[in-house]
C-alpha positions as CSV (number, residue, x, y, z in Angstrom):
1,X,-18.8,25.1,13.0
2,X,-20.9,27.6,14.6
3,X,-19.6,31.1,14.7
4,X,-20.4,33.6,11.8
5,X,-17.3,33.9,10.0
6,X,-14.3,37.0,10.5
7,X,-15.1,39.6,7.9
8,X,-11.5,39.7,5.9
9,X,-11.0,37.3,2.9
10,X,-7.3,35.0,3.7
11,X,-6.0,32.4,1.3
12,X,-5.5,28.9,2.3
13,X,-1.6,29.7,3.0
14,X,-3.2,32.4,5.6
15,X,-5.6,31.0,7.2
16,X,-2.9,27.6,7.6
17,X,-0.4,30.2,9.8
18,X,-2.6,31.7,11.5
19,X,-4.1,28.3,12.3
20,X,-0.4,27.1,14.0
21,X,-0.5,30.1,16.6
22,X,-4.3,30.0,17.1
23,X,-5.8,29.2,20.6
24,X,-8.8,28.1,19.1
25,X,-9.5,25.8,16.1
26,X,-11.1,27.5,12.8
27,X,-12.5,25.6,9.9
28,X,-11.6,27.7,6.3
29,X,-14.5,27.5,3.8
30,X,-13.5,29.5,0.7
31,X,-11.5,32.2,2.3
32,X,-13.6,32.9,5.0
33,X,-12.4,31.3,8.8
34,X,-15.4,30.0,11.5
35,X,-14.4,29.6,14.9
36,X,-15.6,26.2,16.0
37,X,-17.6,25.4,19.5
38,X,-16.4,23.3,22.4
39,X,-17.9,19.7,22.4
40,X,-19.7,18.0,25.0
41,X,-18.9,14.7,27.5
42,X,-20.6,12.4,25.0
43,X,-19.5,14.2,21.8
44,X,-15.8,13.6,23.2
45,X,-16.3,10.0,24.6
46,X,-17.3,8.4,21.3
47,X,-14.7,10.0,19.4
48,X,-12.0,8.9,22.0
49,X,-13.2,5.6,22.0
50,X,-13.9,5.3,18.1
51,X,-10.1,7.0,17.9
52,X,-9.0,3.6,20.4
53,X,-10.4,1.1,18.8
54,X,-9.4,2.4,15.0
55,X,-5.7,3.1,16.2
56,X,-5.1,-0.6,17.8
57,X,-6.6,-1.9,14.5
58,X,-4.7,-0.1,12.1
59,X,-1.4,-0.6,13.7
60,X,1.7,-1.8,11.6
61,X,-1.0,-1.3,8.4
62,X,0.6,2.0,6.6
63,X,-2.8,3.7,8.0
64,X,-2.8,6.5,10.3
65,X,-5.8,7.4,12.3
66,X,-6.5,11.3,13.9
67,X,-8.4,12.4,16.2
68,X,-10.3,16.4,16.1
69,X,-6.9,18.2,15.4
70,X,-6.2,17.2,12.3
71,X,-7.7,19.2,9.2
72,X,-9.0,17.4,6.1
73,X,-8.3,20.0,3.2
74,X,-10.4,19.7,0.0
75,X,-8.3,21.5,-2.2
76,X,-11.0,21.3,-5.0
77,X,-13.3,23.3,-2.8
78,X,-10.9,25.3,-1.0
79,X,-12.0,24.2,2.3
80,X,-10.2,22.9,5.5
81,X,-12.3,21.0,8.1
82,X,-11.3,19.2,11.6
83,X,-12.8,15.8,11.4
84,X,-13.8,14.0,15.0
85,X,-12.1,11.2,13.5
86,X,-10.2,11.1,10.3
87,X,-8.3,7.5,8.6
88,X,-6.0,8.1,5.5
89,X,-3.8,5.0,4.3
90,X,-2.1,7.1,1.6
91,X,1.7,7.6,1.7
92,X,0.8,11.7,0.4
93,X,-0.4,12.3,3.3
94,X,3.1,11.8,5.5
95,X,4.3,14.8,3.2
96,X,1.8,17.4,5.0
97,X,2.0,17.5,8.9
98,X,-1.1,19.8,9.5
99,X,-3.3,18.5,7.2
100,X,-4.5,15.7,5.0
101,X,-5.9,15.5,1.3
102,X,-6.4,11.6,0.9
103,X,-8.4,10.0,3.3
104,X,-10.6,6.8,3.2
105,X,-12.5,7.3,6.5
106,X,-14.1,10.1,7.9
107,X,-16.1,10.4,11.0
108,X,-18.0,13.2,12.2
109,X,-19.7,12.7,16.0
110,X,-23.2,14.9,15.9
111,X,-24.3,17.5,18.2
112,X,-27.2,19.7,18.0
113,X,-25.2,23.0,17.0
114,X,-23.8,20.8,13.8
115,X,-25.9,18.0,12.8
116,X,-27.6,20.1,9.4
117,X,-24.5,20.6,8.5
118,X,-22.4,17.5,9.0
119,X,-25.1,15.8,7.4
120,X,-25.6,18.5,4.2
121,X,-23.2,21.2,3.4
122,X,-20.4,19.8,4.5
123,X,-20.9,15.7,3.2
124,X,-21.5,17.4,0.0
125,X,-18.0,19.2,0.4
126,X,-16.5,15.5,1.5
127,X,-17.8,13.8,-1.9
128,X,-15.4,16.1,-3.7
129,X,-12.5,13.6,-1.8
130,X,-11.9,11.1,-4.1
131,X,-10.1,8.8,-2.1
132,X,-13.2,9.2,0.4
133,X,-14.6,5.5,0.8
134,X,-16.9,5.9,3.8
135,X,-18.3,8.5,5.8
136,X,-20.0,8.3,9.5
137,X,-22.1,10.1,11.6
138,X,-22.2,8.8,14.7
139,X,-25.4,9.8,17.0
140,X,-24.6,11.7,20.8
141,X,-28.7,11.0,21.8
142,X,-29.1,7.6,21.4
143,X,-26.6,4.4,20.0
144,X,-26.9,5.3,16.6
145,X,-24.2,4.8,13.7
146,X,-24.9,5.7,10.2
147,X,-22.3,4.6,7.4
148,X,-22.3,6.6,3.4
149,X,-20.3,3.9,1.7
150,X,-19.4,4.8,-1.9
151,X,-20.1,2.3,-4.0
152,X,-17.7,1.5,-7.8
153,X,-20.8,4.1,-9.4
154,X,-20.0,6.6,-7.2
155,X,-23.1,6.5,-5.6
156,X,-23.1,7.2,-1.3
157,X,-25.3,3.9,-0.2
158,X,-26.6,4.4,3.5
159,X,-26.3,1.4,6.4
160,X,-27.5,2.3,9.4
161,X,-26.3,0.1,13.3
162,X,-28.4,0.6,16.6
163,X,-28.0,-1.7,19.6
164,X,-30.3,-4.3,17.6
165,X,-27.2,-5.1,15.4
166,X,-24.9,-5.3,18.4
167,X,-22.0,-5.0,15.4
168,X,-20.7,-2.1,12.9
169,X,-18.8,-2.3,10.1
170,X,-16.2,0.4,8.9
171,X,-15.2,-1.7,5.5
172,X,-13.0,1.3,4.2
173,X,-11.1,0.3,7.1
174,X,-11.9,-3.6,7.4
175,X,-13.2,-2.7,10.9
176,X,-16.1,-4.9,12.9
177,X,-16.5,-2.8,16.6
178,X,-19.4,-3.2,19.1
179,X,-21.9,-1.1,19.5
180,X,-21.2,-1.2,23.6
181,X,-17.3,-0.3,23.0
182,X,-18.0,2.2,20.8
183,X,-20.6,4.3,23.2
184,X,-18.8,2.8,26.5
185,X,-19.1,5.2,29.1
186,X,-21.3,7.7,27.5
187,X,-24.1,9.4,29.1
188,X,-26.4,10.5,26.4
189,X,-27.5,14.7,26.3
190,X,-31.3,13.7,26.5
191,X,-30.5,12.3,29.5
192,X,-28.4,15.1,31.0
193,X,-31.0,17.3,30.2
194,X,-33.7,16.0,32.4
195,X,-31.3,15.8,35.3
């Protein structure tokens, strides 16, 4: 989320039709609508590949994965936000085909525009899920993972994977990936940038 938001307030029920005929995606925080940027080739990547490996594992489970287009709603807060990668293994969620109140697993792939606010503002807003088990940022700039488990206090507990660990874990999920599968075929920005 990057744009300033439009200027009129709209309630949740208008910002979700205007939403269904919109061009563009807009996130809804509190009755005001942000128009979100375009991502880049590594921003994409790892989300497509995170979204491959999590869809052949939770096949046949109950568990649905979804990939940027799908809106998390935190109806607590009155927000709606796209997740890169979103995992909900609750039957309530079936009952709402644009968006979804009760997942486990959310994943949010960094970029420069975004980072200060996937990692405060808007993980602040994702605590208020309580069905939320883990959240994940996943680094564009170098293979980095970071996992926010919530633990039975309720507390957010923080494991980090680089390339060192070769393995991360998703345990909301019961996922084990590889680093290299997880950033195959990326070309990291830093790199881009110097060419």
């Amino acid at each position: 989320m990057v744009a300033s938001p439009q200027e009129n307030y709209v309630t949740a029920e208008e910002y979700l039709q205007l939403e269904e005929h919109s061009q563009e995606k807009h996130e809804y925080i509190d009755g005001y609508i942000y128009a979100m940027a375009g991502a880049s080739d590594p921003h994409v990547t790892i989300a497509g590949n995170l979204f491959a490996l999590l869809r052949t594992h939770v096949r046949g489970s109950g568990c649905r994965v979804y990939i940027a287009d799908m809106k998390a709603r935190i109806e607590s807060l009155n927000r709606f936000y796209y997740p890169d990668v979103m995992v909900t293994c609750d039957q309530r969620d079936q009952e709402t085909p644009t968006y979804k109140k009760f997942p486990c697993l959310i994943v949010e792939v960094l970029s420069n525009s975004t980072e200060a606010f996937d990692r405060g503002d808007k993980f602040a807003d994702y605590q208020a899920l309580e069905s939320l088990q883990e959240y994940v940022l996943i680094n564009t700039k170098r293979q980095r993972v970071e996992c926010f488990r919530r633990d039975e206090q309720g507390l957010w507990i923080l494991q980090s994977y680089t390339p060192a660990q070769e393995l991360f874990c998703l345990n909301s999920v019961n996922f084990e990936g590889t680093m290299a599968a997880l950033y195959e075929d990326v070309v990291f920005e830093e790199s881009l940038s110097q060419n």
